[in-house]
C-alpha positions as CSV (number, residue, x, y, z in Angstrom):
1,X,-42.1,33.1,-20.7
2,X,-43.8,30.2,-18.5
3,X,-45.0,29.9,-15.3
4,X,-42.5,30.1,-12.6
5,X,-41.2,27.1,-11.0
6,X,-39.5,26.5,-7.7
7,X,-36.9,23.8,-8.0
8,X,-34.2,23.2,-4.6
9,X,-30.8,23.2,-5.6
10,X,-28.8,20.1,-5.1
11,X,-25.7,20.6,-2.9
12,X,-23.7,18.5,-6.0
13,X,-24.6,22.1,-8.3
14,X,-22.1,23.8,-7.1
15,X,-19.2,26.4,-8.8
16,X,-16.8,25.0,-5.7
17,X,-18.3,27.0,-3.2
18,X,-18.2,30.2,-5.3
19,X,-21.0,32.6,-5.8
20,X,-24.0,30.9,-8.7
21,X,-25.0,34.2,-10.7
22,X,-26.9,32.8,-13.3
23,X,-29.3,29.7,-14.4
24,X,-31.1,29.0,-17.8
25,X,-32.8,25.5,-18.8
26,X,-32.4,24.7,-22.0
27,X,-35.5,24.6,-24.7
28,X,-35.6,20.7,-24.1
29,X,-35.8,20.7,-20.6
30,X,-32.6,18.2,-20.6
31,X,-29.8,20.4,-18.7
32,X,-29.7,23.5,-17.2
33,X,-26.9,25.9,-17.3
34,X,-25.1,27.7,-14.6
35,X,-22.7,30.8,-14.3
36,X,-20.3,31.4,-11.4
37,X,-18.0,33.7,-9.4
38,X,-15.0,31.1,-10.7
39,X,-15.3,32.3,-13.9
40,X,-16.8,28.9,-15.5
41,X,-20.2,28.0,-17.2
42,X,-21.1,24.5,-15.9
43,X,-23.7,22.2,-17.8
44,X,-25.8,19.9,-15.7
45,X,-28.4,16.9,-16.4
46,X,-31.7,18.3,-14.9
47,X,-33.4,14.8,-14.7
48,X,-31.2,14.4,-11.9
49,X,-32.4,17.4,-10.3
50,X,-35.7,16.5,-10.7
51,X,-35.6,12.9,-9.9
52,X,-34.5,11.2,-6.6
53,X,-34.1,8.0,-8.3
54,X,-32.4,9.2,-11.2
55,X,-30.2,11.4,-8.7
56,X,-29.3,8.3,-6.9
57,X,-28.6,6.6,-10.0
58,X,-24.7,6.3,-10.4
59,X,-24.8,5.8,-13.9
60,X,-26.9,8.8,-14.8
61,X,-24.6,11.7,-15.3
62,X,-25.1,14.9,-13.4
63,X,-22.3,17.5,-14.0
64,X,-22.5,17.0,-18.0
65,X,-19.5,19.6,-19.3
66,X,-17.6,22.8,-17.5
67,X,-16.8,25.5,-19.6
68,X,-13.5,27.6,-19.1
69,X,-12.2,30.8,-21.4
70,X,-13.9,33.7,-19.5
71,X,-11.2,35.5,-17.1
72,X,-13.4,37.2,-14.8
73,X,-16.8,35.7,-13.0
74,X,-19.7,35.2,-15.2
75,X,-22.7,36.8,-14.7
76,X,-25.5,35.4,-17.3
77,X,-25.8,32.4,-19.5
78,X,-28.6,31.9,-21.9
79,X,-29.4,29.2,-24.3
80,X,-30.6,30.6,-27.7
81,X,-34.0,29.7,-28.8
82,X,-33.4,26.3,-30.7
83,X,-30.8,25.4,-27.8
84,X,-27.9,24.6,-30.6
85,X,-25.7,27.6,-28.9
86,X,-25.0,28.7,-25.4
87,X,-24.1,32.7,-24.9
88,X,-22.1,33.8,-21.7
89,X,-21.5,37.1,-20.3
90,X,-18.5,38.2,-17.9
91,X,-16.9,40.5,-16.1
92,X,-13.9,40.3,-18.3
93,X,-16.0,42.1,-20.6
94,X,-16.8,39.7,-23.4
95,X,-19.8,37.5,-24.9
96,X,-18.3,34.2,-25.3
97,X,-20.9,31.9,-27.8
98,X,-20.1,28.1,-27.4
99,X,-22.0,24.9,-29.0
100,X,-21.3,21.0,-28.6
101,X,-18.2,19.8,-30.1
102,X,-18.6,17.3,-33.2
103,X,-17.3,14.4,-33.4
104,X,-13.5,14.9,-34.1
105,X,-13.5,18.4,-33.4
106,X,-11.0,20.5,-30.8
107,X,-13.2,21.0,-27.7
108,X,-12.6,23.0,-24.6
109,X,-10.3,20.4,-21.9
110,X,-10.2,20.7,-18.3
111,X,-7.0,23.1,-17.1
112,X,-3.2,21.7,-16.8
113,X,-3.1,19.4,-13.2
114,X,-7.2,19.2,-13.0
115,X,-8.4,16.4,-10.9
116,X,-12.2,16.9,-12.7
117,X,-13.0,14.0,-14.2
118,X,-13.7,14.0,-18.0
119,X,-16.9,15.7,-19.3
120,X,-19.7,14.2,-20.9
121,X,-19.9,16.0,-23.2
122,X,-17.7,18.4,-25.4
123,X,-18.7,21.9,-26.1
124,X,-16.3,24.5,-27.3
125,X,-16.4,28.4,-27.6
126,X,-17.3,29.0,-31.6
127,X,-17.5,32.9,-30.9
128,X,-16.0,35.5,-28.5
129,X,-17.8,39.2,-28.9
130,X,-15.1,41.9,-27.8
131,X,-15.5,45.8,-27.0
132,X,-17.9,45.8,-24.1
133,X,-17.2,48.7,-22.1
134,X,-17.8,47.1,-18.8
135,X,-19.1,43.9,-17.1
136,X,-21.8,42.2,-19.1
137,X,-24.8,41.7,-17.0
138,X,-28.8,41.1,-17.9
């Protein structure tokens, strides 16, 4: 592991007001991804984060993709070690593994009615691991 560091969170990070269990930045350093009490993974653009003038940029993406499919909060996210896949853990008691959608390929879309603009990018669940006996936690 490397050194600790203390980054502020932008009020724009947000799970709508719900409960943020969970952060990991992937391998790159590019995005960062967040688990929340409304039951969704969000991916985010960390140059934003890091960047005023990037953050002020309008053009430079921020919220890159929100991930849906878990029916209870979601407690942990990790990105696996060559940052290709993206492992989630929830109350509902499943793993769910997703990775970015290739061109052509079914992805994950926002629910019936959203308002949320369209993602960035596309990422879709490849995996889900069943039979957890209770909520999975770190």
């Amino acid at each position: 592991a490397g050194p600790m560091v203390h980054v502020d969170k932008p009020s724009w990070v947000s799970h709508g007001g719900q409960p943020i269990f969970s952060i990991d930045v992937h391998p790159d350093g590019s995005r960062f991804a967040t688990a929340g009490q409304d039951h969704q993974v969000k991916l985010w653009a960390l140059k934003p984060v890091v960047n005023i003038e990037a953050e002020r940029d309008e053009s430079e993406p921020q919220l890159l993709a929100t991930l849906g499919g878990h029916l209870g909060a979601v407690n942990c996210v990790r990105w696996s070690v060559d940052g290709v896949l993206l492992a989630s853990g929830s109350d509902d008691h499943l793993v769910m593994i997703w990775r970015q959608a290739a061109a052509g390929e079914a992805a994950g879309s926002a629910p019936f009615g959203s308002r949320a603009p369209p993602p960035t990018e596309r990422w879709r669940c490849v995996l889900t691991l069943s039979g957890h006996t209770g909520d999975v936690v770190d």
